[in-house]
DOKOLRO-436134 format. One record per residue (C-alpha): x, y, z; residue number from 1. Coordinates in pm, 1 decimal. Layout:
% residues N
          u          v          w   num
          X          Y          Z   NUM
...
This chain:
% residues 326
          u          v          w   num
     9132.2     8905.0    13763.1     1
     9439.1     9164.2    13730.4     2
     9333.7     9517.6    13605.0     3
     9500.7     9479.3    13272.6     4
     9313.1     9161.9    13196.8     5
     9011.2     9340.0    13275.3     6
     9104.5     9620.7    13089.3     7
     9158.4     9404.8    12806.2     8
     8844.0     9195.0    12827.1     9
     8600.6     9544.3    12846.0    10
     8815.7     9688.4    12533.2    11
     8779.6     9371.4    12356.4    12
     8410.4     9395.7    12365.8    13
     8391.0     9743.1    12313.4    14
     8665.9     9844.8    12040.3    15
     8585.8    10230.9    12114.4    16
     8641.6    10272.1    12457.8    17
     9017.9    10341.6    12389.9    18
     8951.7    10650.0    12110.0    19
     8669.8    10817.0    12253.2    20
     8510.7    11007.0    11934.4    21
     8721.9    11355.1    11921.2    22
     8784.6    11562.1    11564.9    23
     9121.6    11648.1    11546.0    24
     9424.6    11655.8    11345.2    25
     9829.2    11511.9    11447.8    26
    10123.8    11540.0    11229.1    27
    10451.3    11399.5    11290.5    28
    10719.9    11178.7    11132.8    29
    10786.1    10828.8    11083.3    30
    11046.7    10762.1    11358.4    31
    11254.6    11027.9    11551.8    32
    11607.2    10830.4    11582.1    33
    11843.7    10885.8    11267.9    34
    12158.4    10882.9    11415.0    35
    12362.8    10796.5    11104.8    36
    12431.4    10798.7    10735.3    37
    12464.6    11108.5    10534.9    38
    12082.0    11212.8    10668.9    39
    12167.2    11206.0    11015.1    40
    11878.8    11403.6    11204.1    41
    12199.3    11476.0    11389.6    42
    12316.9    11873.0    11366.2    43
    11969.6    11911.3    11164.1    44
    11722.6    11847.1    11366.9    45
    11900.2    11807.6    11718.6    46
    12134.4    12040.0    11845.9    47
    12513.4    11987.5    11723.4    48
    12614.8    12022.8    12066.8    49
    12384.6    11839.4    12312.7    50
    12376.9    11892.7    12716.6    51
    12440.4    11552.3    12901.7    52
    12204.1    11330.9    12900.9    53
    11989.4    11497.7    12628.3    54
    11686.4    11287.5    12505.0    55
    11592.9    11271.5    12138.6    56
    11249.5    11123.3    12180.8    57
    11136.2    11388.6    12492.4    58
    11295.4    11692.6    12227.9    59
    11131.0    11599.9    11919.5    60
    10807.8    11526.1    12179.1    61
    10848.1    11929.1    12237.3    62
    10762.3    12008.3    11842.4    63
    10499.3    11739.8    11800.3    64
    10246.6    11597.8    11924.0    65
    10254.3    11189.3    11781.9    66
    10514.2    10946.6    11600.0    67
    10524.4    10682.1    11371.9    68
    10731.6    10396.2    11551.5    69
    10962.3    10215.4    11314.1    70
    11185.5    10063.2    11559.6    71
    10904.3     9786.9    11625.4    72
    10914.1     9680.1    11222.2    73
    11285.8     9592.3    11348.8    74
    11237.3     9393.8    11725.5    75
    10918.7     9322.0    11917.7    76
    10775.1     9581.5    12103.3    77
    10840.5     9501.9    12520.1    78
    10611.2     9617.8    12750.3    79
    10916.4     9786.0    12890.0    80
    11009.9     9963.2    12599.7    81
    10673.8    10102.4    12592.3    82
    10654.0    10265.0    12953.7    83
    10987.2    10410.6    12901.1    84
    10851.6    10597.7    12615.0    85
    10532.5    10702.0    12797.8    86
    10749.2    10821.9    13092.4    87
    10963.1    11021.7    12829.3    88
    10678.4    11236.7    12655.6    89
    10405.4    11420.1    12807.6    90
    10084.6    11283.6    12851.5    91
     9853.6    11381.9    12539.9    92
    10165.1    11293.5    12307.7    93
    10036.5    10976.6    12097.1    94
    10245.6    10672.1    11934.9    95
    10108.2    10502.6    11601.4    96
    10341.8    10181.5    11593.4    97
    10443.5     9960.1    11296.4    98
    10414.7     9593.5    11297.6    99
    10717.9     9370.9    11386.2   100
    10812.9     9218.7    11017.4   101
    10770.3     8910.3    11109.3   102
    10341.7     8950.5    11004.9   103
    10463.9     9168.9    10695.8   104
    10779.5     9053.4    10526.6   105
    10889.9     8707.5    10564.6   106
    11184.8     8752.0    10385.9   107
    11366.3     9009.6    10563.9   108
    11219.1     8827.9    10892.6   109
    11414.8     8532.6    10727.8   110
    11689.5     8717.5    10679.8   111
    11780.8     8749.1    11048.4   112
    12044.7     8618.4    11224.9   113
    11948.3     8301.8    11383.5   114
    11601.2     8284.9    11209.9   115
    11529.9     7973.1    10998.5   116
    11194.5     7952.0    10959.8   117
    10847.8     8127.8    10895.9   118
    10595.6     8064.5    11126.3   119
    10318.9     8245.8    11282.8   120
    10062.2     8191.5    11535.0   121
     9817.7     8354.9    11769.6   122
    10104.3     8312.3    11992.3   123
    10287.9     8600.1    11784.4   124
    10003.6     8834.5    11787.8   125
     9989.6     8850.4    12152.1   126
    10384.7     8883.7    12182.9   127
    10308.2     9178.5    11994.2   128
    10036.3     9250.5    12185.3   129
    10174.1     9277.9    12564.0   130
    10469.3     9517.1    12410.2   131
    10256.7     9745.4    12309.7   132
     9935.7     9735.7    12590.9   133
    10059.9     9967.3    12837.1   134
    10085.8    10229.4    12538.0   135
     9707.9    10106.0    12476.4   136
     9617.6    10154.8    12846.1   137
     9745.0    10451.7    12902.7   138
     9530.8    10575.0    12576.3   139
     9766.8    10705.9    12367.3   140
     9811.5    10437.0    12090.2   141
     9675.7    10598.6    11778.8   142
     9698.7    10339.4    11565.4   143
     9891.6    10035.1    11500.6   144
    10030.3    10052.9    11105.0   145
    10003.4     9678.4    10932.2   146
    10291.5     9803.0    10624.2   147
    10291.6     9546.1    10336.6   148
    10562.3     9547.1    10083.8   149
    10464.8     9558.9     9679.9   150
    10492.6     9161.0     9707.6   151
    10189.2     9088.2     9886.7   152
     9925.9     9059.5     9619.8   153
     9542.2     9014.4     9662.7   154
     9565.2     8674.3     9577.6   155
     9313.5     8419.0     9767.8   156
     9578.8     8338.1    10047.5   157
     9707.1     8676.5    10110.9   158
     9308.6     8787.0    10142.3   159
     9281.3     8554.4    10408.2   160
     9612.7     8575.1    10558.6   161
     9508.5     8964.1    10638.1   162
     9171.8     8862.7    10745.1   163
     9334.0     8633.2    11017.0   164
     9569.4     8898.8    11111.4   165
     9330.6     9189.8    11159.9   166
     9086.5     8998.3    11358.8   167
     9437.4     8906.8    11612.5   168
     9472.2     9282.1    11636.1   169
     9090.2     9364.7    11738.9   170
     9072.2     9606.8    11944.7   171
     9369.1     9867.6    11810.6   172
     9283.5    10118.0    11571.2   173
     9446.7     9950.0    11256.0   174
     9590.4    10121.0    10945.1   175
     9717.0     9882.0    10708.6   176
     9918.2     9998.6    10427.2   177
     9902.3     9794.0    10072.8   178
    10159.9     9901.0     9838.3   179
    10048.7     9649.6     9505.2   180
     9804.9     9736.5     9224.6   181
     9595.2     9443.3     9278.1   182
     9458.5     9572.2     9585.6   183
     9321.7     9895.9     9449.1   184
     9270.2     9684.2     9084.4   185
     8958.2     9554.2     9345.8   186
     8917.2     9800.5     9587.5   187
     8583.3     9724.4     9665.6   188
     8649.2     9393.9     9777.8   189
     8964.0     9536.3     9925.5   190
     8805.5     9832.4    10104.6   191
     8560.1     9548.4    10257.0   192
     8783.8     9331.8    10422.5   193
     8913.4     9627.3    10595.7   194
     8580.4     9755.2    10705.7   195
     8508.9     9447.7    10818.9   196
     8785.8     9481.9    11129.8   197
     8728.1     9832.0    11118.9   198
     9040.1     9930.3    10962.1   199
     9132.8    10213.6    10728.9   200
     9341.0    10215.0    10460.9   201
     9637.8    10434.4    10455.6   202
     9682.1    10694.4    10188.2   203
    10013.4    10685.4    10093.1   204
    10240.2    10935.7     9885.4   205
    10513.6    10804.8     9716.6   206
    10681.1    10782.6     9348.0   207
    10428.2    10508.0     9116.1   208
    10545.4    10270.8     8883.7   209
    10339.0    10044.5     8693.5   210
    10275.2     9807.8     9000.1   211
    10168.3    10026.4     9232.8   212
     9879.4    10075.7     9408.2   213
     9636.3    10344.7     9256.1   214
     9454.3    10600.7     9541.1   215
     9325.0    10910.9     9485.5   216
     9367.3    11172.3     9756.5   217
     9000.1    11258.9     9773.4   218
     8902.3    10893.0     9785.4   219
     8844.3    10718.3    10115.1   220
     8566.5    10757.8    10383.3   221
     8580.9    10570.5    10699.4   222
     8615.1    10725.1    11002.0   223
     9000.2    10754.6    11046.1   224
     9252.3    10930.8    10808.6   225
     9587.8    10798.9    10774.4   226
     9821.1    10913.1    10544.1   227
    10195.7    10859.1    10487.8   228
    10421.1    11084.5    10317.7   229
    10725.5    10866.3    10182.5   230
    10864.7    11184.1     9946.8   231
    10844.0    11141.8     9542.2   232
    11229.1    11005.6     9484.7   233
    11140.2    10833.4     9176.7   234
    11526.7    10826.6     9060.0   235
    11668.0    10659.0     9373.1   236
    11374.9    10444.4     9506.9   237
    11506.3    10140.0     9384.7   238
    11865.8    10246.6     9270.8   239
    12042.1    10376.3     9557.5   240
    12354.9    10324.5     9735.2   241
    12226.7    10386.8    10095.7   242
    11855.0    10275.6    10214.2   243
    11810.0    10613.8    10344.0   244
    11879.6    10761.3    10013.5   245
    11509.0    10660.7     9900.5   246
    11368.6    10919.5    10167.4   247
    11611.5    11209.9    10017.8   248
    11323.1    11447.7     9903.6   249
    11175.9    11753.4    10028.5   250
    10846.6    11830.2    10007.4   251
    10742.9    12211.0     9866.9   252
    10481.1    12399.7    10051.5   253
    10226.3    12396.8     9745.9   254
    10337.5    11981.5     9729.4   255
    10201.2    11979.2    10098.2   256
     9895.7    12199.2    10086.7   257
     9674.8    11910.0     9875.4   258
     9722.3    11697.2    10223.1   259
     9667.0    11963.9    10457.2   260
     9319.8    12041.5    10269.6   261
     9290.8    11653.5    10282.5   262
     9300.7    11671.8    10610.1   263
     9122.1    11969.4    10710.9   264
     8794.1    11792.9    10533.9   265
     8815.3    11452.4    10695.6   266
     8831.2    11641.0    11013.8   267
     8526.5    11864.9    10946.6   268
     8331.3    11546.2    10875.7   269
     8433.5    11424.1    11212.9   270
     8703.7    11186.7    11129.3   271
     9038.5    11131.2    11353.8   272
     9324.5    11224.5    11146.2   273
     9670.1    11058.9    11155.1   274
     9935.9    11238.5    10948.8   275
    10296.7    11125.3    10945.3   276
    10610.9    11215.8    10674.8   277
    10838.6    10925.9    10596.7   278
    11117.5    11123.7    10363.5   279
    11293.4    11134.9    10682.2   280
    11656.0    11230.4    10523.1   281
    11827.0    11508.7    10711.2   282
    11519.3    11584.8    10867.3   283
    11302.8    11671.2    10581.4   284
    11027.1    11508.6    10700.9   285
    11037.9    11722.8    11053.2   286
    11051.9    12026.1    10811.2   287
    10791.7    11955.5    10625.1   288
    10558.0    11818.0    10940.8   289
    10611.6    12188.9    11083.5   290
    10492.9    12337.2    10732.8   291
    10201.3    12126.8    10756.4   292
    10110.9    12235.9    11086.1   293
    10122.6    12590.9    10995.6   294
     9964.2    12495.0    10728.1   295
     9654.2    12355.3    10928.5   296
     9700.7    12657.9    11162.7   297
     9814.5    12470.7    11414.0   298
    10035.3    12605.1    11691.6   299
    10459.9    12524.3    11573.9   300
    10572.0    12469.2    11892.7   301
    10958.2    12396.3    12008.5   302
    11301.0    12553.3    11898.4   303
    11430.5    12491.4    11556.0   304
    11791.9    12486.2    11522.7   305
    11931.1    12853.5    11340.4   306
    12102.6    12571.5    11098.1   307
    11780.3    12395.4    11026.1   308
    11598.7    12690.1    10937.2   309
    11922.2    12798.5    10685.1   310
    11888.6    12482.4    10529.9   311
    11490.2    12458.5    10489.3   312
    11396.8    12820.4    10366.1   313
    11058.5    12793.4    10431.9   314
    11060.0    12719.2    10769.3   315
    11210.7    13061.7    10803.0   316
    10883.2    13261.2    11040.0   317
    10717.3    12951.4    11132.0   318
    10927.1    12843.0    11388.3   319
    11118.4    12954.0    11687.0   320
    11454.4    12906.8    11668.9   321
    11660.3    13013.5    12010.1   322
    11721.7    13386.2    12129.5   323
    11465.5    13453.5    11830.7   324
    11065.1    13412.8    11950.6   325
    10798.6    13446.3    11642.4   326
């Protein structure tokens, strides 16, 4: 039998070989590749003027220690997708990656060109599955973020639609995210189902309307910690002219210090905590992901551009920008 197949078969009947029990505490963003729009990470985040052949991922790599894959909500994850980012960052850096749509939202899956139908099978799963592995193997897969969109509903068939799908992904740390009332309107039932495939439920921040799902910030208690900071846009969340225009908001320090005490709890009690900002306009969410580490009194590591620093105040003696140490 290959080594990954073995590798596969001992993980599969132990689920915590691949996170060994450790307390501790990542921040990063959701996605590092914004190379467009008016909230380009471009000239923020990155240098205006960038040496040949500079690397975004191996940079932003230098100033934090995980990220949030989105691309994979967009294509399948390939196996070689997934070696070229272990390659590219060093080897304690960690990836949390989203689920390919297909599982979450038929209707943009349906949307795509050439797609005509919705089907899924086991089949699917382990597509997903191989792209992501060598990520797994090489133990730095922190979690593998099942994002539902307000639609899905706890309603009989969407209970046991996510029951089906968790037990496919056995073996991952899972964080599933659950945007609709009706979930927490039963969160017993809710929090459960997760337990059952040992999955946590994300804590999400983002602007509520009458539909969405209630959490509390103290409330949760299994033994990972996964929130997601998606900014409090209220005015443009669903009226905007650009997609990226939802994400426009900038969170304050006091905003951000609820989260950090959040998290500095979870990981006294021992659990693994996974903390990632979404409000990714312009590089907010990089800003506010160094706050937070200060915050936690963490190490800020990396150069900030002079520019950066300008435009987000209070990174101003947190961070290192160049010719100008701490």
């Amino acid at each position: 039998m290959p080594i990954s197949q073995s590798l596969n078969l001992l993980i599969s009947q132990s689920p915590n070989l691949r996170y060994p029990d450790l307390v501790s505490i990542s921040v990063g963003t959701s996605g590092w590749h914004y190379p467009t729009g008016r909230g380009t990470w471009n000239g923020v985040f990155y240098p205006r003027t960038r040496p040949r052949n500079f690397d975004e991922l191996a940079w932003y790599a230098e100033h934090f220690d995980t990220v949030e894959v989105n691309s994979t909500f967009y294509r399948m994850p390939e196996p070689a997708m997934s070696l070229a980012w272990l390659r590219r960052t060093p080897k304690p850096f960690e990836f949390s990656v989203k689920l390919f749509q297909k599982f979450t939202h038929p209707d943009m899956y349906l949307a795509l060109p050439g797609v005509s139908e919705w089907n899924l099978s086991r089949a699917d799963v382990d597509l997903f599955r191989l792209g992501v592995d060598p990520i797994a193997e090489a133990g730095r897969l922190a979690a593998v973020l099942v994002q539902f969109p307000p639609s899905f509903h706890a309603e009989p068939a969407m209970r046991e639609y996510l029951d089906w799908l968790l037990g496919g992904l056995q073996g991952y740390r899972l964080a599933v995210e659950l945007r609709h009332r009706s979930w927490s309107d039963d969160a017993g039932r809710t929090s459960d189902l997760l337990a059952g495939h040992r999955a946590t439920w994300a804590l999400i921040d983002e602007p509520k309307f009458k539909d969405s799902v209630k959490q509390e910030l103290g409330s949760g208690g299994s033994g990972v910690l996964y929130m997601r900071l998606h900014g409090r846009n209220a005015e443009h969340w669903w009226d905007h002219d650009e997609a990226e225009d939802r994400y426009d908001y900038l969170y304050s320090p006091s905003e951000l210090e609820p989260f950090a005490e959040k998290a500095r709890r979870a990981a006294a009690a021992g659990r693994r905590v996974l903390l990632y900002l979404n409000n990714h306009f312009s590089a907010k969410a990089a800003a506010n992901a160094a706050v937070l580490k200060h915050q936690l009194a963490q190490p800020v590591p990396g150069e900030y551009p002079p520019g950066m620093v300008e435009r987000y105040p209070a990174l101003s003696g947190i961070v290192t920008t160049p010719g100008l140490p701490l």
